[in-house]
GURORO-760211 format. One record per atom (N, C-alpha, C): residue in one letter; x, y, z. Coordinates in pm, whole numbers, padded with zeros to 5 digits, always signed. Layout:
N
AXYZ
...
END
This chain:
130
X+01518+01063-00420
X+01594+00950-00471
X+01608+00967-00622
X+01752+00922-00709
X+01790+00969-00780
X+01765+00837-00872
X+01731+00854-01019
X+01732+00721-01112
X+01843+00587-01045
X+01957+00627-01045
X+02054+00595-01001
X+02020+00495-00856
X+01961+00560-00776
X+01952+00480-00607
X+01791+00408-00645
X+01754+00439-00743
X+01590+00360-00761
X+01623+00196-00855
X+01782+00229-00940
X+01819+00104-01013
X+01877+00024-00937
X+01933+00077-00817
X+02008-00026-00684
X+01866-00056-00618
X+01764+00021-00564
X+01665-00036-00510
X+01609-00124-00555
X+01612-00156-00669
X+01521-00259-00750
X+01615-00324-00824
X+01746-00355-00789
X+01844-00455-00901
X+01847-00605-00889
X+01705-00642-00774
X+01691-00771-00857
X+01568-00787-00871
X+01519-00690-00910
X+01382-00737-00999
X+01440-00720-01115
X+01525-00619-01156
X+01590-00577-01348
X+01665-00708-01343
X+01726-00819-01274
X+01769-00906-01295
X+01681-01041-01354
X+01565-01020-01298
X+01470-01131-01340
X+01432-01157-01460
X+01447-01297-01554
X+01405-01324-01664
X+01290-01268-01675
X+01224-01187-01742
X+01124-01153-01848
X+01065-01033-01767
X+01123-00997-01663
X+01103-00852-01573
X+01169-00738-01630
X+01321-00727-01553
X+01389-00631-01624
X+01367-00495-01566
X+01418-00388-01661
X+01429-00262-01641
X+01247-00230-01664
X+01207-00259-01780
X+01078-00246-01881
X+00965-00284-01730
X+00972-00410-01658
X+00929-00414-01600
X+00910-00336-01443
X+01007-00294-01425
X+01058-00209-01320
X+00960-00059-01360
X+00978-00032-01463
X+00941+00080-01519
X+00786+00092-01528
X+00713-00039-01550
X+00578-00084-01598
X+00550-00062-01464
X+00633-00115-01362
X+00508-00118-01209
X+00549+00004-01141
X+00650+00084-01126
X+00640+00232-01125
X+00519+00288-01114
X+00441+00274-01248
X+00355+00357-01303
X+00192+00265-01283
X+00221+00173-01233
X+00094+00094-01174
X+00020+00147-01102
X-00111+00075-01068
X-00182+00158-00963
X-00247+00064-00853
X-00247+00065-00749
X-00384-00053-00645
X-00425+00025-00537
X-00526-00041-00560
X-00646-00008-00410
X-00633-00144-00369
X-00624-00103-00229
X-00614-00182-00124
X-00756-00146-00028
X-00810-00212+00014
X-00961-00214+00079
X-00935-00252+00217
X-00849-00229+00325
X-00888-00234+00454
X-00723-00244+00467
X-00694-00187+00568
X-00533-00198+00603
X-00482-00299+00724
X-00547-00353+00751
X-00525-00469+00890
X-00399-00570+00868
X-00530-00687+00962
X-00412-00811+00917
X-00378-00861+00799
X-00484-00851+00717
X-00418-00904+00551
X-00397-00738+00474
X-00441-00649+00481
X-00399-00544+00390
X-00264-00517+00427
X-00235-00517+00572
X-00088-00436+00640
X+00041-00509+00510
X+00054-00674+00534
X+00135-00699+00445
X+00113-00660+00301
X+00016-00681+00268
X-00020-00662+00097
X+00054-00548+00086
X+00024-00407+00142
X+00047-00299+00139
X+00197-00246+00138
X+00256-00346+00240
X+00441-00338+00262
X+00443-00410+00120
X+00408-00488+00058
X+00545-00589-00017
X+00487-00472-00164
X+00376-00405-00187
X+00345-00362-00301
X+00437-00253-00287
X+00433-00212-00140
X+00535-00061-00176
X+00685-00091-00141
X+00733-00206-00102
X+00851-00231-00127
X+00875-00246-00301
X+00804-00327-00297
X+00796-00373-00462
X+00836-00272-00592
X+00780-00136-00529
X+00841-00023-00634
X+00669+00007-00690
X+00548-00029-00669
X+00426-00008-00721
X+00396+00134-00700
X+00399+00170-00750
X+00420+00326-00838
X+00281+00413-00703
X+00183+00378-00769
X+00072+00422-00694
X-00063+00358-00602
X-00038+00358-00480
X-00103+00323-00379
X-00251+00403-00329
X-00366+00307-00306
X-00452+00400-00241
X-00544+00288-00155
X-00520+00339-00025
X-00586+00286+00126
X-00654+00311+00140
X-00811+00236+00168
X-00926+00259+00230
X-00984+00174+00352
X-00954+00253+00466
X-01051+00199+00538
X-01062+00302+00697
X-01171+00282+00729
X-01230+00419+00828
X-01206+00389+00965
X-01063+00248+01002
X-01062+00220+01142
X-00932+00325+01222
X-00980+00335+01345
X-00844+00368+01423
X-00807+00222+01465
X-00607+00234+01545
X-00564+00136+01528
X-00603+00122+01692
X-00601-00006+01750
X-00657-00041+01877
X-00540-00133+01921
X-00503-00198+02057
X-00432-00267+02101
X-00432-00414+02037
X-00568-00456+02032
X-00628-00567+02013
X-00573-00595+01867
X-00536-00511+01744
X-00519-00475+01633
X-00333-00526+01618
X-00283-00516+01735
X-00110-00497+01670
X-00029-00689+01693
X-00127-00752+01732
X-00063-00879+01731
X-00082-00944+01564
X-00182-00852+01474
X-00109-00921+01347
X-00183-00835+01276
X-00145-00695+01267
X-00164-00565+01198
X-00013-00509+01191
X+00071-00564+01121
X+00251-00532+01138
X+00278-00412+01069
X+00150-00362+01069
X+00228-00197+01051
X+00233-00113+01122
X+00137-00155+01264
X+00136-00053+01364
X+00184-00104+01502
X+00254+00001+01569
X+00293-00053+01730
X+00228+00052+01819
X+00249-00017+01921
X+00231+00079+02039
X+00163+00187+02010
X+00271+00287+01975
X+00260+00424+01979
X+00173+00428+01886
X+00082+00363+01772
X+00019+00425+01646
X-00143+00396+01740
X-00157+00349+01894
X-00292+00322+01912
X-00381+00414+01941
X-00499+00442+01857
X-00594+00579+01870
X-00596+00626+01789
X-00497+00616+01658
X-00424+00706+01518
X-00495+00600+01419
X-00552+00687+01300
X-00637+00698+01183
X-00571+00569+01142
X-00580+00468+01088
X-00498+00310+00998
X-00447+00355+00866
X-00525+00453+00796
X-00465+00516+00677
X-00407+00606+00678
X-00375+00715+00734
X-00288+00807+00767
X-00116+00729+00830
X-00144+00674+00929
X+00002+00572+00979
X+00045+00475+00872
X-00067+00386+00790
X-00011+00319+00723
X+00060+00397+00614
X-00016+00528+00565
X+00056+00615+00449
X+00174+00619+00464
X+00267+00682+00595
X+00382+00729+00650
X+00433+00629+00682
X+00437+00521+00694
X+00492+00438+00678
X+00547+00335+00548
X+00456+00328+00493
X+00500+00293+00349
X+00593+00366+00283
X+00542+00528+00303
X+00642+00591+00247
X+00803+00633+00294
X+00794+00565+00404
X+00913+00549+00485
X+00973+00439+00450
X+00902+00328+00409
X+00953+00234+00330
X+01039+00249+00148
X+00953+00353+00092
X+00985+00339-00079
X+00939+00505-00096
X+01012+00579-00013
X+00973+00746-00087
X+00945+00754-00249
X+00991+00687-00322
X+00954+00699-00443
X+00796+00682-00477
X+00735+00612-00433
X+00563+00596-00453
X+00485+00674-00389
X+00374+00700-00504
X+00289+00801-00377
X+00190+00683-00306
X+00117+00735-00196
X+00004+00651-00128
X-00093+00763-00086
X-00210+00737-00106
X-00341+00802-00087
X-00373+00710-00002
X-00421+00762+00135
X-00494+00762+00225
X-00632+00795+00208
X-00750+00710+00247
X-00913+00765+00206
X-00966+00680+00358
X-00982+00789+00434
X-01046+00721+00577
X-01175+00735+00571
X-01255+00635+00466
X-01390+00593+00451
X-01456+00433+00453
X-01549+00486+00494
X-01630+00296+00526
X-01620+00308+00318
X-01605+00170+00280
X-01640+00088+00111
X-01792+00116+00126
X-01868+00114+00063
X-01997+00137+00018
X-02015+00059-00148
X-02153+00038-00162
X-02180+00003-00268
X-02193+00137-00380
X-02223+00252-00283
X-02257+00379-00316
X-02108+00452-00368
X-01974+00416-00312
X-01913+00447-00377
X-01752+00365-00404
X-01773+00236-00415
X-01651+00155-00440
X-01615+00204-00569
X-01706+00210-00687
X-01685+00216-00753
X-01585+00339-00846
X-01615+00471-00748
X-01478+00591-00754
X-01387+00527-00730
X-01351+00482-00592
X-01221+00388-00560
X-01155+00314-00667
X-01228+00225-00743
X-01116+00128-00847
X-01146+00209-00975
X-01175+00305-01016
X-01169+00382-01171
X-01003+00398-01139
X-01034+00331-01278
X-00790+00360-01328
X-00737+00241-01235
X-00778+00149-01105
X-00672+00121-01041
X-00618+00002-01164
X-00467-00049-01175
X-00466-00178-01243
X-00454-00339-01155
X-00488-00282-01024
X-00529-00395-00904
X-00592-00350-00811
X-00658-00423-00772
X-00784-00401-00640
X-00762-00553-00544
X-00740-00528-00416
X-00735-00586-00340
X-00799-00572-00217
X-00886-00641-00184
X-01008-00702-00100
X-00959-00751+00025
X-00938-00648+00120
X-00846-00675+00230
X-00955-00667+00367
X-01116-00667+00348
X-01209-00656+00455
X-01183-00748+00521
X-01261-00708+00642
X-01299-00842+00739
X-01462-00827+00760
X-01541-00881+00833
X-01660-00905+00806
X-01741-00775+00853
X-01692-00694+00947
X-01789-00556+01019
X-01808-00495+00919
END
């Protein structure tokens, strides 16, 4: 995708009072961790990479299960048995080729959250209680 099809992808955020091009440009180059890809990460994850958020990174160590797709809206049918971060990757990026997304199919730890958010400029807390 060419400067050109990335200023139509995003021509009404450059429309928004105090957003703009500058802003368009600012979240490009953003960064978030997202902490579990389910029912609350799945959306977080679509609207950040619709959004144009530059750089994405998914953590969480589930496969997707049946029980999972009545409000996990990133996966159907066919994604059941398949890694949650690997499908959600390819999909996002099927959404906004322009962003990258890192996939990390690991349990959060206290031992190492803390690699995870070095540099991010958002962290989002998408667990459920297991």
């Amino acid at each position: 995708m060419d400067e050109g099809d990335s200023l139509v992808r995003h021509a009404r955020h450059i429309v928004l009072k105090d957003f703009g091009l500058l802003g368009v440009e600012k979240l490009a180059k953003a960064s978030a961790v997202i902490f579990g890809v389910g029912g609350l990460g799945s959306p977080v994850a679509i609207y950040l990479a619709t959004s144009g958020l530059g750089n994405i990174t998914l953590v969480d160590m589930d496969r997707i299960e049946t029980s999972n797709l009545s409000r996990q809206i990133l996966f159907t049918e066919a994604n059941v048995g398949e890694v949650k971060v690997q499908v959600a990757r390819e999909k996002l990026l099927a959404l906004n080729p322009t962003i990258s997304v890192r996939a990390i199919n690991e349990r959060v730890t206290e031992k190492n959250v803390a690699n995870f958010v070095a540099g991010a400029d958002v962290v989002v807390d998408c667990l459920d209680n297991n």
